[in-house]
PyMOL Python script that loads the backbone (N, CA, C, O; Angstrom):
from pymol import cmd

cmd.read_pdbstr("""\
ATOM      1  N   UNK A   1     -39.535  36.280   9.939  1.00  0.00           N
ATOM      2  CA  UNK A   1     -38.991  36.402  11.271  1.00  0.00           C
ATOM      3  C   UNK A   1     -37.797  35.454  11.408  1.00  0.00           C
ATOM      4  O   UNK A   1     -37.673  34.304  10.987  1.00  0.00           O
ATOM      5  N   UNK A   2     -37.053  36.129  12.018  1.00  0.00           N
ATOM      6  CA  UNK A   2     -35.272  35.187  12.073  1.00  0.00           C
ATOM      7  C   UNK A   2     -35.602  35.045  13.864  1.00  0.00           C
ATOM      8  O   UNK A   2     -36.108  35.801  14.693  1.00  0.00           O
ATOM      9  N   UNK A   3     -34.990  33.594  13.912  1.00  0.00           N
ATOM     10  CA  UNK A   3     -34.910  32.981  15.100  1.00  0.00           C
ATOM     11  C   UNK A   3     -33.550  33.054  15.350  1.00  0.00           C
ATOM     12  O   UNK A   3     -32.789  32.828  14.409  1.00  0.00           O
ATOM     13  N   UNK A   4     -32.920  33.437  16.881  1.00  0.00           N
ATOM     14  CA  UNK A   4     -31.832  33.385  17.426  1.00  0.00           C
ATOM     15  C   UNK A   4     -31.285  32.311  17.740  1.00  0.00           C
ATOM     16  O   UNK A   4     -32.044  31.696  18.488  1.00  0.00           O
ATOM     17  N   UNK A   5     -29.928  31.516  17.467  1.00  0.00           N
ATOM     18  CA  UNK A   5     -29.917  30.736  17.925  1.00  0.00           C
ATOM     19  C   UNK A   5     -28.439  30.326  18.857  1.00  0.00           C
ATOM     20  O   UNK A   5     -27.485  31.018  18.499  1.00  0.00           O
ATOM     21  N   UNK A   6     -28.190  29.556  19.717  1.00  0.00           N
ATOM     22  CA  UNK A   6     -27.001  29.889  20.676  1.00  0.00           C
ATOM     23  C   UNK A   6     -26.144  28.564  20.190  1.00  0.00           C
ATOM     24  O   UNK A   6     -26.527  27.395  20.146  1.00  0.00           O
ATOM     25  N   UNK A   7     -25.138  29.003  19.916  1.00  0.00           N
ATOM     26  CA  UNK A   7     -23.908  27.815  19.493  1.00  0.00           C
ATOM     27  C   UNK A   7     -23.517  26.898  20.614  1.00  0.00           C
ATOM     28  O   UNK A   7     -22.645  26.059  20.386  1.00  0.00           O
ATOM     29  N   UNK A   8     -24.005  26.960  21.664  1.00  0.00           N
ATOM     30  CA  UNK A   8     -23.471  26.272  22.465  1.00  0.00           C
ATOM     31  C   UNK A   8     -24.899  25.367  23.243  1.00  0.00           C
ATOM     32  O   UNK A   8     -26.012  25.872  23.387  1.00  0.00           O
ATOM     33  N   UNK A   9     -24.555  24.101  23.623  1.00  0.00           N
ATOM     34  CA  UNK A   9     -25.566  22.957  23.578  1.00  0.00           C
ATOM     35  C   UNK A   9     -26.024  23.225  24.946  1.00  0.00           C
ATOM     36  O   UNK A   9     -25.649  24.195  25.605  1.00  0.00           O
ATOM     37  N   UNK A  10     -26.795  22.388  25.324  1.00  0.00           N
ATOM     38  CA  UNK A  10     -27.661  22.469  26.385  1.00  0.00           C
ATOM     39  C   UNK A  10     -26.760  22.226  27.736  1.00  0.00           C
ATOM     40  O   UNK A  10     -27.302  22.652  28.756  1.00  0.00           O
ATOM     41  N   UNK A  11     -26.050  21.887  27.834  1.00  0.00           N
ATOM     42  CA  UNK A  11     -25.148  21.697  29.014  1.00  0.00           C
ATOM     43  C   UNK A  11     -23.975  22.848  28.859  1.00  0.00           C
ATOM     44  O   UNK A  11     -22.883  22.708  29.409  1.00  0.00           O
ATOM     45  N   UNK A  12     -24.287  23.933  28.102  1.00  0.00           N
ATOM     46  CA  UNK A  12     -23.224  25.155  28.699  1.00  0.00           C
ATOM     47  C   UNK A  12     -21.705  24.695  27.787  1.00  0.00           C
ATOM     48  O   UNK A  12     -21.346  23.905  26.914  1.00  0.00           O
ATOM     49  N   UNK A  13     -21.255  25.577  28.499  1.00  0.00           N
ATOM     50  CA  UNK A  13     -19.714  25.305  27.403  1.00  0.00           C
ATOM     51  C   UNK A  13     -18.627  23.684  28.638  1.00  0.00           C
ATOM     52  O   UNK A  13     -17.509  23.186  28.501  1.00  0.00           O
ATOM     53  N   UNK A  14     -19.265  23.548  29.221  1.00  0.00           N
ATOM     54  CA  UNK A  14     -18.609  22.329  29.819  1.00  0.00           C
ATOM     55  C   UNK A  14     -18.757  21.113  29.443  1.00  0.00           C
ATOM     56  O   UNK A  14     -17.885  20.297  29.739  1.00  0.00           O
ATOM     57  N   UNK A  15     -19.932  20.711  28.682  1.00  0.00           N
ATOM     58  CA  UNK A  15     -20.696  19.598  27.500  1.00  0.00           C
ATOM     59  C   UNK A  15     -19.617  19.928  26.584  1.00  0.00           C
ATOM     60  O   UNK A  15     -18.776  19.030  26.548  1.00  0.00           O
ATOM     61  N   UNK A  16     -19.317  21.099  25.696  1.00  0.00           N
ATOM     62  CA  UNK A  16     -18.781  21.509  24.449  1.00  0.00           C
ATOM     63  C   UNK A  16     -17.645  20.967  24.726  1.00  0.00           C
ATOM     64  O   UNK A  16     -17.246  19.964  24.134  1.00  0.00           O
ATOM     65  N   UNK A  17     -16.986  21.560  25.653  1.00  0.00           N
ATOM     66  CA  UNK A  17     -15.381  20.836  25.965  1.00  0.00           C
ATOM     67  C   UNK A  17     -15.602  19.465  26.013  1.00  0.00           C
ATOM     68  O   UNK A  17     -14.829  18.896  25.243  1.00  0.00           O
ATOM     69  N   UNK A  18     -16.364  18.677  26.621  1.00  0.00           N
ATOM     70  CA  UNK A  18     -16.142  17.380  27.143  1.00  0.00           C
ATOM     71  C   UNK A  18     -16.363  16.285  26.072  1.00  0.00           C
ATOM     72  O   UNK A  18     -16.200  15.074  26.222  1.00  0.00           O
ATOM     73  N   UNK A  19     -16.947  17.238  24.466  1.00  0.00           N
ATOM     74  CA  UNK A  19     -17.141  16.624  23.143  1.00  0.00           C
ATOM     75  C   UNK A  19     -16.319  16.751  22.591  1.00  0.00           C
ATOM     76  O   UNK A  19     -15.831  15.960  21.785  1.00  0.00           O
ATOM     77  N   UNK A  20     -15.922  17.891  22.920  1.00  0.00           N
ATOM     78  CA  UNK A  20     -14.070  18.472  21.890  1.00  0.00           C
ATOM     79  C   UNK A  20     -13.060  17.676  22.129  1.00  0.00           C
ATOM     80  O   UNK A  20     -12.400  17.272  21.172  1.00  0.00           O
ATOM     81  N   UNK A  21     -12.679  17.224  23.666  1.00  0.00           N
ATOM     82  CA  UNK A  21     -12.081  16.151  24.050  1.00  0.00           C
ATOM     83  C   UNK A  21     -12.337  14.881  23.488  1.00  0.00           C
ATOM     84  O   UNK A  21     -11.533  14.118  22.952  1.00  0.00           O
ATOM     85  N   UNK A  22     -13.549  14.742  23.672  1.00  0.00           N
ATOM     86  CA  UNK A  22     -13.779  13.019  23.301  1.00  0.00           C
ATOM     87  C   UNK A  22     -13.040  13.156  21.719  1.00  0.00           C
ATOM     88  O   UNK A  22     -12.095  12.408  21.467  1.00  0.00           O
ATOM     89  N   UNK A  23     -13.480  14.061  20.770  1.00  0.00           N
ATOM     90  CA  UNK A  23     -13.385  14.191  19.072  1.00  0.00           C
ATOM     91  C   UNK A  23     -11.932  14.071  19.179  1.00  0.00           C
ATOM     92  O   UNK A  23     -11.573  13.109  18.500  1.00  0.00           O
ATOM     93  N   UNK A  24     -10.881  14.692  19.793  1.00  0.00           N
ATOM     94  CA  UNK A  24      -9.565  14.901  20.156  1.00  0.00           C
ATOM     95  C   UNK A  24      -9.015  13.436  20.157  1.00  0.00           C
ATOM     96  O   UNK A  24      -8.431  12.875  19.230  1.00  0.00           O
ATOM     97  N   UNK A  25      -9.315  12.948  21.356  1.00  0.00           N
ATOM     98  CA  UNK A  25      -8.985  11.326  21.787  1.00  0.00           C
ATOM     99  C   UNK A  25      -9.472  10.059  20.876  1.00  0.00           C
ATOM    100  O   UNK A  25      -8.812   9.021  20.815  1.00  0.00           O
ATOM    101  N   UNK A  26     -10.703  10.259  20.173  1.00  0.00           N
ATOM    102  CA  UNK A  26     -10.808   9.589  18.578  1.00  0.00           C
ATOM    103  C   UNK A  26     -10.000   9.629  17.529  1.00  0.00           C
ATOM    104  O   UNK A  26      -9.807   8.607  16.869  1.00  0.00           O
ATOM    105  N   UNK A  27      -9.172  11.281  17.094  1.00  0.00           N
ATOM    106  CA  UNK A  27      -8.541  11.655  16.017  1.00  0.00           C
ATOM    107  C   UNK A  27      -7.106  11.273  16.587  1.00  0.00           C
ATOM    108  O   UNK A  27      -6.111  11.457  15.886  1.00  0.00           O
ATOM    109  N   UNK A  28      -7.028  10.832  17.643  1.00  0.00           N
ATOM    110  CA  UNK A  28      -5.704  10.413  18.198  1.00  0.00           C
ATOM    111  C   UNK A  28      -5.451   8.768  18.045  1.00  0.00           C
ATOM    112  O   UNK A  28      -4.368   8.232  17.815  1.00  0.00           O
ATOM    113  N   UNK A  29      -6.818   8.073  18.247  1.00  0.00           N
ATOM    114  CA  UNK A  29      -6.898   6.936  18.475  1.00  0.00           C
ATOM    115  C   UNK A  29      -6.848   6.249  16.976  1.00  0.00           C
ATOM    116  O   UNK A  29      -6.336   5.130  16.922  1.00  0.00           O
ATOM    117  N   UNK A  30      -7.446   6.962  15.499  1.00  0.00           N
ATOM    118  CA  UNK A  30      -7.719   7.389  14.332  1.00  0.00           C
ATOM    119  C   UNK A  30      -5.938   7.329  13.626  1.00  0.00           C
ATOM    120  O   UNK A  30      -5.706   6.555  12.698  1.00  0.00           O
ATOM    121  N   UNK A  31      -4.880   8.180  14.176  1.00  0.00           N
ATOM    122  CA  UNK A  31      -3.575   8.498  13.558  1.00  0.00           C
ATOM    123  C   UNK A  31      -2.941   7.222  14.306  1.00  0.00           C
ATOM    124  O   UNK A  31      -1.816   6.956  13.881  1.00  0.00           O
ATOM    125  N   UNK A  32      -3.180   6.787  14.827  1.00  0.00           N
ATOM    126  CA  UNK A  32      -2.583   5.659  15.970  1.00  0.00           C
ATOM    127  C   UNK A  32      -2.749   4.556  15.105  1.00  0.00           C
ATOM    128  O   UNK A  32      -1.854   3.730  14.922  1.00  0.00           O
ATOM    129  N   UNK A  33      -3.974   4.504  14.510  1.00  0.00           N
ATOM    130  CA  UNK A  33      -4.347   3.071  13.962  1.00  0.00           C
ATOM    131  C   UNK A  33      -3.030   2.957  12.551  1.00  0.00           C
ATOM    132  O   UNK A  33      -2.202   2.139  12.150  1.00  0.00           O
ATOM    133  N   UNK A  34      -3.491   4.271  12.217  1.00  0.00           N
ATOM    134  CA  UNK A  34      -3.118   4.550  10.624  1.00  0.00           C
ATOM    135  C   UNK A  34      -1.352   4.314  10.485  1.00  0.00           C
ATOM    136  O   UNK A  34      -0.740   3.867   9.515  1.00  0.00           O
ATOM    137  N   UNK A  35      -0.984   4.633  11.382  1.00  0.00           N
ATOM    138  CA  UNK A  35       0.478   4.732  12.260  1.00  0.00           C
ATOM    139  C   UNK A  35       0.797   3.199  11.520  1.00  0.00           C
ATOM    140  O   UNK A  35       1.445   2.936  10.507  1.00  0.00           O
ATOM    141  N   UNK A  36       0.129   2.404  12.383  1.00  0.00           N
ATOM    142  CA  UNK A  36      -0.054   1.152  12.780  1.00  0.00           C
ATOM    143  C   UNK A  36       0.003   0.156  11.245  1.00  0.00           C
ATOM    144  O   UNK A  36       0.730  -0.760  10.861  1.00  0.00           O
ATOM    145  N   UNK A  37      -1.216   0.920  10.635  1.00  0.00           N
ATOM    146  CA  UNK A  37      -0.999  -0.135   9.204  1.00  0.00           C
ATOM    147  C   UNK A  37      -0.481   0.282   8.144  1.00  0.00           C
ATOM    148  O   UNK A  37      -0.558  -0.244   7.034  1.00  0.00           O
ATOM    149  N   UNK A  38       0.197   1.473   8.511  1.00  0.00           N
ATOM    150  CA  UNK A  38       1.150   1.743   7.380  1.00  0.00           C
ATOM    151  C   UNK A  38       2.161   1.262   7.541  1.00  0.00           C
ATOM    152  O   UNK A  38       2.768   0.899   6.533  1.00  0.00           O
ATOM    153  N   UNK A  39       2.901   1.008   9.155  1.00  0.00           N
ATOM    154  CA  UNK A  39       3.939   0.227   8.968  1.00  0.00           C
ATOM    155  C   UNK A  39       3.200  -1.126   8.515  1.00  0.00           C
ATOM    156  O   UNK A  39       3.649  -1.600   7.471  1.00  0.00           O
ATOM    157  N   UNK A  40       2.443  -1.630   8.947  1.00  0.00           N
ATOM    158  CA  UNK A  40       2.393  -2.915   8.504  1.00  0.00           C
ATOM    159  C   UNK A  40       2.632  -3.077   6.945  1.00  0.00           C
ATOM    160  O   UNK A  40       3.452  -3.876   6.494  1.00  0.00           O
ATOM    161  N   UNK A  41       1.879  -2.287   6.197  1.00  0.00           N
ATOM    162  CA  UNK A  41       2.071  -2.382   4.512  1.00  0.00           C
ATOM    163  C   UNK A  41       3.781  -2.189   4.285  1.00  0.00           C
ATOM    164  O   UNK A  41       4.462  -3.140   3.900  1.00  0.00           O
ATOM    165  N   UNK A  42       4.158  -1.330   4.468  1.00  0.00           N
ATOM    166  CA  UNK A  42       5.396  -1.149   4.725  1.00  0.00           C
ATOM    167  C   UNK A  42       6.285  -1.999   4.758  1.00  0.00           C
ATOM    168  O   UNK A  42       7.177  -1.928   3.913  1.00  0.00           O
ATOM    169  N   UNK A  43       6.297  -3.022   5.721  1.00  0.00           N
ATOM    170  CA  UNK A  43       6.660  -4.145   6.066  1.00  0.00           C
ATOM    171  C   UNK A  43       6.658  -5.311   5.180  1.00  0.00           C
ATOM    172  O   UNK A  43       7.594  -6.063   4.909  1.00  0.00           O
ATOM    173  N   UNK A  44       4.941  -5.339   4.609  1.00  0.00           N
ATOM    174  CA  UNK A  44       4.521  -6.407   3.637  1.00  0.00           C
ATOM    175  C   UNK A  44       5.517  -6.026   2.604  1.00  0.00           C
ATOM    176  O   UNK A  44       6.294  -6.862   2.142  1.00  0.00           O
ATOM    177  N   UNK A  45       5.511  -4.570   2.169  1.00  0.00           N
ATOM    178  CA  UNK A  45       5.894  -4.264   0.419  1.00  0.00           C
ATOM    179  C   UNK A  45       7.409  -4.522   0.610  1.00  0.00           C
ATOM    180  O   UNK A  45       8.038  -4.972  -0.348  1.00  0.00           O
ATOM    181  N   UNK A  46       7.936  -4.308   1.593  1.00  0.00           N
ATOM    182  CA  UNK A  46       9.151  -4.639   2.125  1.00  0.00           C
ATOM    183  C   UNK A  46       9.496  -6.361   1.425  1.00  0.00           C
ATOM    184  O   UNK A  46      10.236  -6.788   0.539  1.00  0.00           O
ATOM    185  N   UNK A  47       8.700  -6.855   2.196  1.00  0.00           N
ATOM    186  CA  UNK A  47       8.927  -8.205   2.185  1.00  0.00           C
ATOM    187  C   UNK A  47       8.615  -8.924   0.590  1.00  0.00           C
ATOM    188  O   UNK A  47       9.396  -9.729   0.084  1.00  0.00           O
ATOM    189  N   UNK A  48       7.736  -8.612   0.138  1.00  0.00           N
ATOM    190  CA  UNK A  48       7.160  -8.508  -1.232  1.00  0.00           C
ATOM    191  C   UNK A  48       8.143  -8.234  -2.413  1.00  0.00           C
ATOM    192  O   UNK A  48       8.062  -8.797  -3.505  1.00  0.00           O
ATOM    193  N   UNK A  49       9.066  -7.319  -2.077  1.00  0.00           N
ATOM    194  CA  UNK A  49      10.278  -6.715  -2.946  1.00  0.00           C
ATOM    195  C   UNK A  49      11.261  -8.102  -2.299  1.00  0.00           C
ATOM    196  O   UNK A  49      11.847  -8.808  -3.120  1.00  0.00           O
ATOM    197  N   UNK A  50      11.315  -8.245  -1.615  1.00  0.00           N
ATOM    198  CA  UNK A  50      12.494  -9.002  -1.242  1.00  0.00           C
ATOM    199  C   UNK A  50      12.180 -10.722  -1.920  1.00  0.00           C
ATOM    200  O   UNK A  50      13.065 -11.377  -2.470  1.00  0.00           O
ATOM    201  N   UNK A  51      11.397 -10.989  -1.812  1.00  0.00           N
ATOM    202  CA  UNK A  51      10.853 -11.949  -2.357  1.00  0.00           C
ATOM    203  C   UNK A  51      10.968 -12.274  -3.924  1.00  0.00           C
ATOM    204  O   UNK A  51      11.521 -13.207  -4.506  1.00  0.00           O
ATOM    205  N   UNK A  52      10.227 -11.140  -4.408  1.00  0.00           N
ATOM    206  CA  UNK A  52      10.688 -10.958  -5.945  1.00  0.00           C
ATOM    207  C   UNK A  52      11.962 -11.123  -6.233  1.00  0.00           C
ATOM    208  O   UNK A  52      12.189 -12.021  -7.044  1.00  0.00           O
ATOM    209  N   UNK A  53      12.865 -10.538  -5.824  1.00  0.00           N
ATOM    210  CA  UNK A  53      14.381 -10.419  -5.576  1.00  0.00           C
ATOM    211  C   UNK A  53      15.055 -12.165  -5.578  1.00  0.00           C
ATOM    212  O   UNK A  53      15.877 -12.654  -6.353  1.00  0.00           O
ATOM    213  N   UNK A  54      14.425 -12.726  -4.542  1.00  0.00           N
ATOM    214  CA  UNK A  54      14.849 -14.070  -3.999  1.00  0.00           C
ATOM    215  C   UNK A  54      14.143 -15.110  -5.742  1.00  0.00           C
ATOM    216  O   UNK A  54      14.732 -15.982  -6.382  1.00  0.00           O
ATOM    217  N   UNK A  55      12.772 -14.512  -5.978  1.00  0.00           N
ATOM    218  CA  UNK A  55      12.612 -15.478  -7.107  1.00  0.00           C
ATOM    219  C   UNK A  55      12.771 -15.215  -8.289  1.00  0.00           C
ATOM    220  O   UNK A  55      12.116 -15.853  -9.113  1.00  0.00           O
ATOM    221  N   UNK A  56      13.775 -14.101  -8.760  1.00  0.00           N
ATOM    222  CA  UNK A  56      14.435 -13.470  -9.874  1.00  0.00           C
ATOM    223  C   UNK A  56      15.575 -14.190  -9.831  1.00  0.00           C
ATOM    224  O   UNK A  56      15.600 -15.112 -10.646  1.00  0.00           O
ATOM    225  N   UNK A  57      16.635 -14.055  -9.067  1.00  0.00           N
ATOM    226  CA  UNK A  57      17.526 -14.465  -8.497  1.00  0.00           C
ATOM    227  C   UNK A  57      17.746 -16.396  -8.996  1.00  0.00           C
ATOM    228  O   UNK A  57      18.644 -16.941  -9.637  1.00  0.00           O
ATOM    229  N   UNK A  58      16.729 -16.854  -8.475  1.00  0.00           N
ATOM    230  CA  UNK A  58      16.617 -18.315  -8.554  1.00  0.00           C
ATOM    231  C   UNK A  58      16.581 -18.572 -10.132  1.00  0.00           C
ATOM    232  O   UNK A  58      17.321 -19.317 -10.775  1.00  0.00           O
ATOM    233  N   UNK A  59      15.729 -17.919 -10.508  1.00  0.00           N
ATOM    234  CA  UNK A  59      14.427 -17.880 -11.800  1.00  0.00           C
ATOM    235  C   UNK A  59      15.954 -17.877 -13.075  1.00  0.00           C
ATOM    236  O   UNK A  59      15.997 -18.642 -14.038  1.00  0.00           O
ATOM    237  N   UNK A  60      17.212 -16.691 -12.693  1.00  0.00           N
ATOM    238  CA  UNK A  60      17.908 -15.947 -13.531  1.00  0.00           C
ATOM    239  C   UNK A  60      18.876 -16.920 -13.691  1.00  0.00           C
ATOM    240  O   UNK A  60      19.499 -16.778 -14.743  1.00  0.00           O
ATOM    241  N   UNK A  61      19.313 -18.116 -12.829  1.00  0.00           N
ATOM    242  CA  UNK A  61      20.455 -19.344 -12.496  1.00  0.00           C
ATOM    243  C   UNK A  61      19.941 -21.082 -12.970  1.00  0.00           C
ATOM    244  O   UNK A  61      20.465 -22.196 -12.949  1.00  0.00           O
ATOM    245  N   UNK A  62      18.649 -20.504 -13.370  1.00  0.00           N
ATOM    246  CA  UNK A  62      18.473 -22.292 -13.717  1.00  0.00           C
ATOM    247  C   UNK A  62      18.282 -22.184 -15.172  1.00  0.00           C
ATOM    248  O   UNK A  62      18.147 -21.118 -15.773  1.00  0.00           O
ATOM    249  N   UNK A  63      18.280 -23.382 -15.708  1.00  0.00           N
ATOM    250  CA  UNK A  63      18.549 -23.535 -17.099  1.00  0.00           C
ATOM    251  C   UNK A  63      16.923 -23.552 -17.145  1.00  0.00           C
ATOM    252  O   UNK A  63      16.142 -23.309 -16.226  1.00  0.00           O
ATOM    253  N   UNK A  64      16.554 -24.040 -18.967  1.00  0.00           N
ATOM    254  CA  UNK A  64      15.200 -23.887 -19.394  1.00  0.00           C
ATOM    255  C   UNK A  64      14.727 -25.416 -19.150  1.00  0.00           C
ATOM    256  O   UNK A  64      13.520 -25.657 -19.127  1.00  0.00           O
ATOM    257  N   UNK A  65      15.854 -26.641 -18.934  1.00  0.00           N
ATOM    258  CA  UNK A  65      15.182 -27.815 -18.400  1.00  0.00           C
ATOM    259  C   UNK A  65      15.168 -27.867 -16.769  1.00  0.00           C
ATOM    260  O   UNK A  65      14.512 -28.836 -16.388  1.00  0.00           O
ATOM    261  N   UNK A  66      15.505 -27.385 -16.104  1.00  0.00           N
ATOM    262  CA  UNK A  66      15.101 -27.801 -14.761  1.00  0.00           C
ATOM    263  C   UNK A  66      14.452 -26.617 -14.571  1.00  0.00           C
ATOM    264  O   UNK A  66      14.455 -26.460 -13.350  1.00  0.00           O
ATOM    265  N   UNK A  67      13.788 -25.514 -15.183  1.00  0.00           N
ATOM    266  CA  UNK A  67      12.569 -24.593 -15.202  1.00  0.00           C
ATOM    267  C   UNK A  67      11.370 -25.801 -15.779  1.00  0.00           C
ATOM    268  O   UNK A  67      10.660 -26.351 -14.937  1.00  0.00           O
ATOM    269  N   UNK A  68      11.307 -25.950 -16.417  1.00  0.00           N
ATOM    270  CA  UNK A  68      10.573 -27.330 -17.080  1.00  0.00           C
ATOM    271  C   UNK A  68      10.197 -28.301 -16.456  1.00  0.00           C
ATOM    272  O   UNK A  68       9.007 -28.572 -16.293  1.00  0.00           O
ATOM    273  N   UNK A  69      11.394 -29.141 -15.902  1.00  0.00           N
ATOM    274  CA  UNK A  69      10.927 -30.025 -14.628  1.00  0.00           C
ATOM    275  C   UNK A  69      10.499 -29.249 -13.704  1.00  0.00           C
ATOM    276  O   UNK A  69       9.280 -29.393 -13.792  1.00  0.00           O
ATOM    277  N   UNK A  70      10.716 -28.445 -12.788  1.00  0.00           N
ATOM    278  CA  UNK A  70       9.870 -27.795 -12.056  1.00  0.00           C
ATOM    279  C   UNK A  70       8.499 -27.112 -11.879  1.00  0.00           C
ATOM    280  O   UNK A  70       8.084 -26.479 -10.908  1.00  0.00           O
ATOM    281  N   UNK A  71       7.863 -27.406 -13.111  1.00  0.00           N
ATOM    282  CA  UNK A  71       6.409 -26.838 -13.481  1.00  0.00           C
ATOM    283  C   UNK A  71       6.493 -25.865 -14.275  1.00  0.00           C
ATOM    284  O   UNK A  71       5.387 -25.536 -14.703  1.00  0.00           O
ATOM    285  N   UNK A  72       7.834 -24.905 -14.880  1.00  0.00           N
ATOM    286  CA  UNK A  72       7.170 -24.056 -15.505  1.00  0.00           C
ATOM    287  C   UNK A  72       7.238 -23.763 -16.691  1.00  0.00           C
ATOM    288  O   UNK A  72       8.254 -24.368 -17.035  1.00  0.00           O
ATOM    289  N   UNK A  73       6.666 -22.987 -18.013  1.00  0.00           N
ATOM    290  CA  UNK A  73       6.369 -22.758 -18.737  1.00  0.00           C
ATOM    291  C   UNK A  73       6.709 -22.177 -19.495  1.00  0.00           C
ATOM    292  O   UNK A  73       6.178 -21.070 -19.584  1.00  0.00           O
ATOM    293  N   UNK A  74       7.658 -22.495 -20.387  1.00  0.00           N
ATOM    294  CA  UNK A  74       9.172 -21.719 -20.717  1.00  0.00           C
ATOM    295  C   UNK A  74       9.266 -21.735 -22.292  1.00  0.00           C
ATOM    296  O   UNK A  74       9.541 -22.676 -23.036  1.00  0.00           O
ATOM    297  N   UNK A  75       8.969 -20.468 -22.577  1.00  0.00           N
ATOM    298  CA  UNK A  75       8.403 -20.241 -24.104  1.00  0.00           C
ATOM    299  C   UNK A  75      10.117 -18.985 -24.489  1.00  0.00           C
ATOM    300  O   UNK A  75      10.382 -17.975 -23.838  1.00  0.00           O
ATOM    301  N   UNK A  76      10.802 -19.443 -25.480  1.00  0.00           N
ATOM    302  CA  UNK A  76      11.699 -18.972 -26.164  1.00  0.00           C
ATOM    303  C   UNK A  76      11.239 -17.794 -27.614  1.00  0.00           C
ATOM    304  O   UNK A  76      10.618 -18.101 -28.631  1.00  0.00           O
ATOM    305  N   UNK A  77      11.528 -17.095 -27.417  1.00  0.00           N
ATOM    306  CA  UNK A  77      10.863 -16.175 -28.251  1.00  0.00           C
ATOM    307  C   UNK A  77      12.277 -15.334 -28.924  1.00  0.00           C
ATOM    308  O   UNK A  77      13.268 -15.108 -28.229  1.00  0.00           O
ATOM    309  N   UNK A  78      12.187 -14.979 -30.192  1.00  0.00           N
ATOM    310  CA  UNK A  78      13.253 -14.352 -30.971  1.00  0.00           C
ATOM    311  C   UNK A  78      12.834 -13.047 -30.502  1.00  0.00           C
ATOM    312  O   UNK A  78      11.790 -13.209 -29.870  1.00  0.00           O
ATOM    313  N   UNK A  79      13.241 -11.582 -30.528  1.00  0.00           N
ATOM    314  CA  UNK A  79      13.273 -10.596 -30.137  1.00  0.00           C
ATOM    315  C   UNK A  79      13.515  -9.547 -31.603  1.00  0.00           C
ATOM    316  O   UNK A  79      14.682  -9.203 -31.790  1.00  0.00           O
ATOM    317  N   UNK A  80      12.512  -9.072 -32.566  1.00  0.00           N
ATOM    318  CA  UNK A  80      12.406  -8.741 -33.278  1.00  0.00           C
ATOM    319  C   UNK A  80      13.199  -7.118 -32.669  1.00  0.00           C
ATOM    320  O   UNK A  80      12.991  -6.706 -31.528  1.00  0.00           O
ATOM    321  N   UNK A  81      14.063  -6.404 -33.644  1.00  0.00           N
ATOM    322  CA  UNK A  81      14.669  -5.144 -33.447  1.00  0.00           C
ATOM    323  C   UNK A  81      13.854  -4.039 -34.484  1.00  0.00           C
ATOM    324  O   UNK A  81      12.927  -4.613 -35.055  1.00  0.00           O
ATOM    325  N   UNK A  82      13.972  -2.683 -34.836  1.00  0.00           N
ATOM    326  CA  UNK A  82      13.932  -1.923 -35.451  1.00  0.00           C
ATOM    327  C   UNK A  82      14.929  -2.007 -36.166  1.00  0.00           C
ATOM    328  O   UNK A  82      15.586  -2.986 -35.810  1.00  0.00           O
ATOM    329  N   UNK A  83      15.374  -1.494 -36.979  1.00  0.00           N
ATOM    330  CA  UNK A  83      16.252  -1.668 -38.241  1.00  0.00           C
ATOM    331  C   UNK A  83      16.395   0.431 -38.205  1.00  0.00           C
ATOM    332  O   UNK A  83      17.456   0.862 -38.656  1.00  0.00           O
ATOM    333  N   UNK A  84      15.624   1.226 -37.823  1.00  0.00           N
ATOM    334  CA  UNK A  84      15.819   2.738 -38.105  1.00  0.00           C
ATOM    335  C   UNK A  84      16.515   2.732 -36.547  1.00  0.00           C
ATOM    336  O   UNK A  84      17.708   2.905 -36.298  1.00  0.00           O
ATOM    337  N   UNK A  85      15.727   2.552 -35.849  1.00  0.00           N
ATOM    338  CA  UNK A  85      16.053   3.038 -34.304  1.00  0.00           C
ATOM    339  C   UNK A  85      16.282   1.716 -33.069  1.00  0.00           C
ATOM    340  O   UNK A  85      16.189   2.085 -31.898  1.00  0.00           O
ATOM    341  N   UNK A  86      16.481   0.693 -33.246  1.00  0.00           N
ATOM    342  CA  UNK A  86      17.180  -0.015 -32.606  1.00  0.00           C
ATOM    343  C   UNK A  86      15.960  -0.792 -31.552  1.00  0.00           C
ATOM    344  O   UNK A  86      16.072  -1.958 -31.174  1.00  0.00           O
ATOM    345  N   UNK A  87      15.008  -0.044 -31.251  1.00  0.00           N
ATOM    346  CA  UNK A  87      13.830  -0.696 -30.346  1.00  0.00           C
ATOM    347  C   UNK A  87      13.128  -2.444 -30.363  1.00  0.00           C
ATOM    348  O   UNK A  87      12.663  -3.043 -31.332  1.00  0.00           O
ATOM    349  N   UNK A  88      13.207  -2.711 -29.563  1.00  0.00           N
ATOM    350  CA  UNK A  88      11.979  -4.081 -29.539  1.00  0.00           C
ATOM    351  C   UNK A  88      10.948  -3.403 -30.291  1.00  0.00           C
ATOM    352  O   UNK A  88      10.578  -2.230 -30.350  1.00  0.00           O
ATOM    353  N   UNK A  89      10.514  -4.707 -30.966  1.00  0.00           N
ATOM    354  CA  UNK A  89       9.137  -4.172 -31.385  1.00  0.00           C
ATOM    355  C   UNK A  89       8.382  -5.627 -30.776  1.00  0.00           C
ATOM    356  O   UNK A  89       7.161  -5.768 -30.852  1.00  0.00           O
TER     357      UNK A  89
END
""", "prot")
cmd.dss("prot")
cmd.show_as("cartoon", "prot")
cmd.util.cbc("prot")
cmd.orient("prot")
């Protein structure tokens, strides 16, 4: 035996709307947020690139002794070539 059953909830189709709305004003409130922290990342990666930039920049103008005095760690390395095709190896 198959039971009938009615798509619409106990408060009639005026409940249905007044859930459809609420789901509406969530998925709004939902793109709003998202809005929100994508600019923010946005912003960060923004700033993040620019930064890199600023300590490339610095990094590319000082010699290997005042990299040294400054804390860092400054290893000179020969750059082995290919001899057929020209590549780093």
């Amino acid at each position: 035996m198959t039971a009938i059953t009615e798509d619409t909830p106990e408060g009639g189709p005026e409940e249905l709307q007044w859930k459809i709305d609420r789901l509406i004003e969530q998925v709004e409130r939902h793109a709003a947020e998202l809005t929100r922290v994508t600019g923010i990342k946005n912003g960060l990666a923004k700033e993040v690139d620019e930064l890199d930039k600023r300590f490339e920049t610095l990094t590319n103008r000082l010699t290997v002794g005042v990299l040294r005095k400054a804390g860092y760690t400054v290893r000179i390395e020969e750059v082995e070539f290919c001899e057929a095709c020209g590549e780093e190896y």
